[in-house]
N, C-alpha and C positions, 0 to 999 in steps of 0.2 A: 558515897554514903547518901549524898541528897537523891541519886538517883533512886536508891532501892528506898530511901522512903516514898517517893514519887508513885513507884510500885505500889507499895503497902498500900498509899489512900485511893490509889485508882481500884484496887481491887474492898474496900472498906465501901465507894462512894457503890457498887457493885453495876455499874453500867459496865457494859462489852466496851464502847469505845472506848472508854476511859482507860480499861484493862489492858489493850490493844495499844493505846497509844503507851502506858505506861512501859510496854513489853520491848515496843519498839525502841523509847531511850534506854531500856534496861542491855538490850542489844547490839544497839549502835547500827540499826537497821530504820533506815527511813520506811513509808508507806510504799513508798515505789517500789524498791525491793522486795518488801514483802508483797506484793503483787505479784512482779515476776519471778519470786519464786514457787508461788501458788498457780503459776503460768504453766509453768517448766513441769510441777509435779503432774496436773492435771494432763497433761501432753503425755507424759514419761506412761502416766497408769493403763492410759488407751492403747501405747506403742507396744504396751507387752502386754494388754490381756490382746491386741491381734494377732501380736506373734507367739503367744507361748501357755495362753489361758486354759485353752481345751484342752493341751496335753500333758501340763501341768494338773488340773482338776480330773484328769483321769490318772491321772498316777497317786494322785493320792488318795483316790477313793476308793485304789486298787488297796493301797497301803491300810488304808482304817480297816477294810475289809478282813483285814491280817493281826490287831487285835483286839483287845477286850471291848474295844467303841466298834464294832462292828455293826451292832444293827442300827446302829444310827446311818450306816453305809448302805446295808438293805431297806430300811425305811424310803430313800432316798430312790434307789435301783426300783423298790416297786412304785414308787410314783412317778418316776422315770415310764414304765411300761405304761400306765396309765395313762400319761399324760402324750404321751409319742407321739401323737397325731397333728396335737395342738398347734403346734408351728404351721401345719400346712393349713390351719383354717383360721388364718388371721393373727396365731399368735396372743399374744397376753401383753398389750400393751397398759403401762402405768407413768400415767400424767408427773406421778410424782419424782419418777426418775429422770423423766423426760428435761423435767423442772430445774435437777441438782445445780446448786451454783459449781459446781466444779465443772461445768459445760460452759459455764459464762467465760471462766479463768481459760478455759482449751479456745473460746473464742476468739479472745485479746490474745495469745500468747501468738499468732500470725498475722494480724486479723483477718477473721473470716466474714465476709460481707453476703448476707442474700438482697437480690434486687428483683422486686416485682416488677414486671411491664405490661402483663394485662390482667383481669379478673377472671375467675377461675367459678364454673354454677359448678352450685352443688349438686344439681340434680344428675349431673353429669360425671362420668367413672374417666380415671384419664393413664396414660401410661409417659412419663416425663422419661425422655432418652439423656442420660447423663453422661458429658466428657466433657474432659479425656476421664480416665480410669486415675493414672498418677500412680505413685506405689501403693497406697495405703487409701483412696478415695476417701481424705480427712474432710474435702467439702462437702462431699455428698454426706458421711456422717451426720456432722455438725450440723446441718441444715435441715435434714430431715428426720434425723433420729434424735433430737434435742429440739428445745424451744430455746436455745441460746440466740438465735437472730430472728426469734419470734414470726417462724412459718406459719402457726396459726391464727397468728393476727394479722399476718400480710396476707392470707387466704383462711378469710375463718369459714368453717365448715367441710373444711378439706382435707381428711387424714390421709398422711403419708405413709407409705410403709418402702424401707429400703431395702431392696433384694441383692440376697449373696448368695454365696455357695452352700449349699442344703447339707455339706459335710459337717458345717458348725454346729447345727443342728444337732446331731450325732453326740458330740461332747458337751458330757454333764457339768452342770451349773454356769458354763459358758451360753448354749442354751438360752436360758432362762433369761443370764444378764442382753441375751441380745436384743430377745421377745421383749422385752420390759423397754427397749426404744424403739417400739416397731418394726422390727426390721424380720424380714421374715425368707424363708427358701426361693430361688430365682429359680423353681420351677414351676411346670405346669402345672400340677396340682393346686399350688396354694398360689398362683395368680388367677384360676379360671374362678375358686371359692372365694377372692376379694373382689373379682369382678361381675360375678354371678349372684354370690349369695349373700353379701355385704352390706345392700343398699346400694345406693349413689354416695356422690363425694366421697371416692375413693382416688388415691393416687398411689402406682406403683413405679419406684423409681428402680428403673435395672437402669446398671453401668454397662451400654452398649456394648463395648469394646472390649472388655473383661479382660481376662487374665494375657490376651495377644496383643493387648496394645499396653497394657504393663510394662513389656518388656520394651518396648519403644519412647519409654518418656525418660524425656531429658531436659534438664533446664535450657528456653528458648527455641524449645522446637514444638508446635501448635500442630498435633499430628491425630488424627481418629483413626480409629478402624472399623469400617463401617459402609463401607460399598455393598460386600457381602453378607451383612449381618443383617437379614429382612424376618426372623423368627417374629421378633418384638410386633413387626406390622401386622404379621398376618394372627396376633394373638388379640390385637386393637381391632384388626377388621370383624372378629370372631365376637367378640364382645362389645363393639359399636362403643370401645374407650379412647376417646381422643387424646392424640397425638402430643407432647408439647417437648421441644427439642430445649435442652438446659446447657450452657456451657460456663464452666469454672477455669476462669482466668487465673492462671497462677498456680493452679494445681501439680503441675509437672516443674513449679519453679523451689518444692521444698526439700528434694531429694538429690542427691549425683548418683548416677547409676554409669554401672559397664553393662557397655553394650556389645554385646558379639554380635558379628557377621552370619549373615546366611550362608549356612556351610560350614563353620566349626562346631569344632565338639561343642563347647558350649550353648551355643543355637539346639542343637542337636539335643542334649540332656534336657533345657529348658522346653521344646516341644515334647518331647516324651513325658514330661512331669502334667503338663497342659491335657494333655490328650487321655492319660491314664488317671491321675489324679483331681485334674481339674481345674490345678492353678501354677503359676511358669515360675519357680525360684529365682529371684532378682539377689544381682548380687549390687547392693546401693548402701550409702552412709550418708548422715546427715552430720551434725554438730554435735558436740561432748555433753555430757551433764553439766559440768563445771565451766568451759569455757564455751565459747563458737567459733573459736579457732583451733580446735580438737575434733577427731574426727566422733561421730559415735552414732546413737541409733535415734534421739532426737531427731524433728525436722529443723530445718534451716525458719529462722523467722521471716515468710515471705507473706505478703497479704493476698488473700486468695478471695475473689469476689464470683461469685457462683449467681447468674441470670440466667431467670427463668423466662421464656422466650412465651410467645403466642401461639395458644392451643389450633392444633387442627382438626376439623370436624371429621371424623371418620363413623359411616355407616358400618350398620352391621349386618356382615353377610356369613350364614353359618359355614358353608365351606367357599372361602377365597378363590379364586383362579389363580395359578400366577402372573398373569397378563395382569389382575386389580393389584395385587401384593406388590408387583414391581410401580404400575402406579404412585400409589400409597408412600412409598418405600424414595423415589425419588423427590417426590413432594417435601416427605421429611428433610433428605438430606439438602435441597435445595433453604428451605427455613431454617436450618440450622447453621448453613453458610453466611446465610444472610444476620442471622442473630450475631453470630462472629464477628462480622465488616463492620456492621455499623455500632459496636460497642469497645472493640479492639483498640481504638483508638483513646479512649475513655479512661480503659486500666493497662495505659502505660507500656501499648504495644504502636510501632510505625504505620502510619495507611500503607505501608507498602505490602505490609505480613499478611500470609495467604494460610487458609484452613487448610492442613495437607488433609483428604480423605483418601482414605488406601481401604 
């Protein structure tokens, strides 16, 4: 009884905390809790608009389409065609979404840490090489496509945009929610238009390694792919956008994944998915809803600290050679080994641990 009057005057005095704290005796839930479970849901909502958003939102657009709120379904579809283009030229980014405290909760629920090490002009366009990949590249989200570890105040004047697969694009109101945290097509089009027609201080973050080094990450193995992946250079040398190699410690540490071998069927179905579709089906589990000692689609709570290394000046020449591209190309991977060594040791890796680059 004393509790639910507790209740009654916290919602009378009509302050949130008061409300909050009243809910929580009413509940038998401390702040903590209620924390991590505002952790867990913000986590939960990201894991399935990746995995299930766009095909979900197309089915039921297909469905409204079917009855009597139908044109609320074509209203949509013609602004759809309208808009089509949008994503490859920059996108519809909103501060506000950017903002949502439900990116603070997705921050704490692993922690996600960014660490500046040098200053970044803004007169300058850059292209930041991000790994590893990980299942889901939760670091590279959070960091770039949120203000939850305050990117733009660790580099103010510096908009980020995170490049994915141009297929998301495709699928309605998924779309939109991406565009709304900058994240934009990891093609040629819409990086030549943030590089060209954007201004300066511009940063585009492609996930070097994409969807073939996905399938290689495992907790405890520090692995890239990236010997042969020189596209990125020679789009830097093209548009005179400097270089800056990023590496996210603990990103391959929040998932268990099966790995197949080179040579089975598995290998086998996952490159055919890679190569026609664009991205390698992982078969990986994290932790249950309820428990973490349950398997489920949650990540494991690891802290993933994601450094941003020192930009390299790259000239711009309109068509590269490959003799400058390999250049360029080595240059990177050499700063990015070095960003690895001397921080590895920091978050909770041995001096003996080696960058594998394949």
């Amino acid at each position: 009884m004393k509790t639910i009057i507790a209740a009654y005057s916290g919602v009378l005095r009509g302050t949130g905390s008061n409300i909050l704290s009243a809910l929580q005796d009413l509940f038998w839930l401390s702040k903590s809790k209620v924390e991590k479970q505002l952790q867990i849901i913000s986590v939960l909502q990201w894991v399935l608009t990746f995995l299930v958003m766009g095909i979900a939102c197309t089915l039921i657009l297909m469905y409204i389409l079917c009855t009597d709120c139908w044109a609320i379904a074509a209203l949509y579809l013609a602004w759809l065609v309208f808009d089509w283009n949008t994503p490859k030229k920059g996108g519809r980014r909103s501060q506000w979404v950017r903002n949502w405290a439900i990116w603070r909760y997705f921050r704490d629920y692993f922690p996600i840490r960014l660490v500046k090490t040098h200053n970044l002009l803004t007169t300058r366009n850059y292209i930041f090489g991000y790994h590893p990949h990980g299942i889901m590249g939760l670091g590279a989200f959070c960091n770039f496509s949120t203000e939850a570890t305050g990117v733009s105040q660790k580099f103010p004047g510096i908009r980020p945009y995170l490049a994915t697969l141009a297929g998301n694009f495709r699928m309605p109101i998924l779309r939109d929610y991406l565009m709304s945290g900058g994240i934009c097509p990891v093609n040629r089009d819409s990086i030549d238009y943030i590089l060209s027609k954007n201004g300066s201080g511009n940063a585009i973050v492609i996930v070097v390694g994409g969807a073939a080094e996905s399938l290689n990450c495992i907790p405890g193995r520090n692995s890239v792919t990236l010997r042969h992946r020189k596209g990125f250079v020679r789009l830097a040398l093209r548009h005179g956008a400097d270089l800056v190699p990023v590496y996210s410690f603990g990103e391959n540490e929040v998932y268990q994944q099966v790995i197949f071998q080179e040579g089975s069927w598995g290998r086998w179905v996952q490159k055919k998915f890679q190569k026609h579709i664009g991205f390698a089906p992982c078969i990986f589990h994290g932790r249950g809803l309820f428990s973490s000692n349950t398997w489920g689609l949650l990540p494991y709570s690891k802290p993933i600290t994601t450094v941003v290394g020192e930009p390299i000046t790259i000239p711009k020449i309109d068509n590269p050679s490959q003799k400058e591209v390999d250049f360029y190309h080595s240059i990177y991977v050499d700063s990015l080994v070095k960003l690895f060594d001397k921080y590895k040791s920091k978050f909770g890796l041995p001096e003996t641990e080696v960058l594998e680059v394949n």
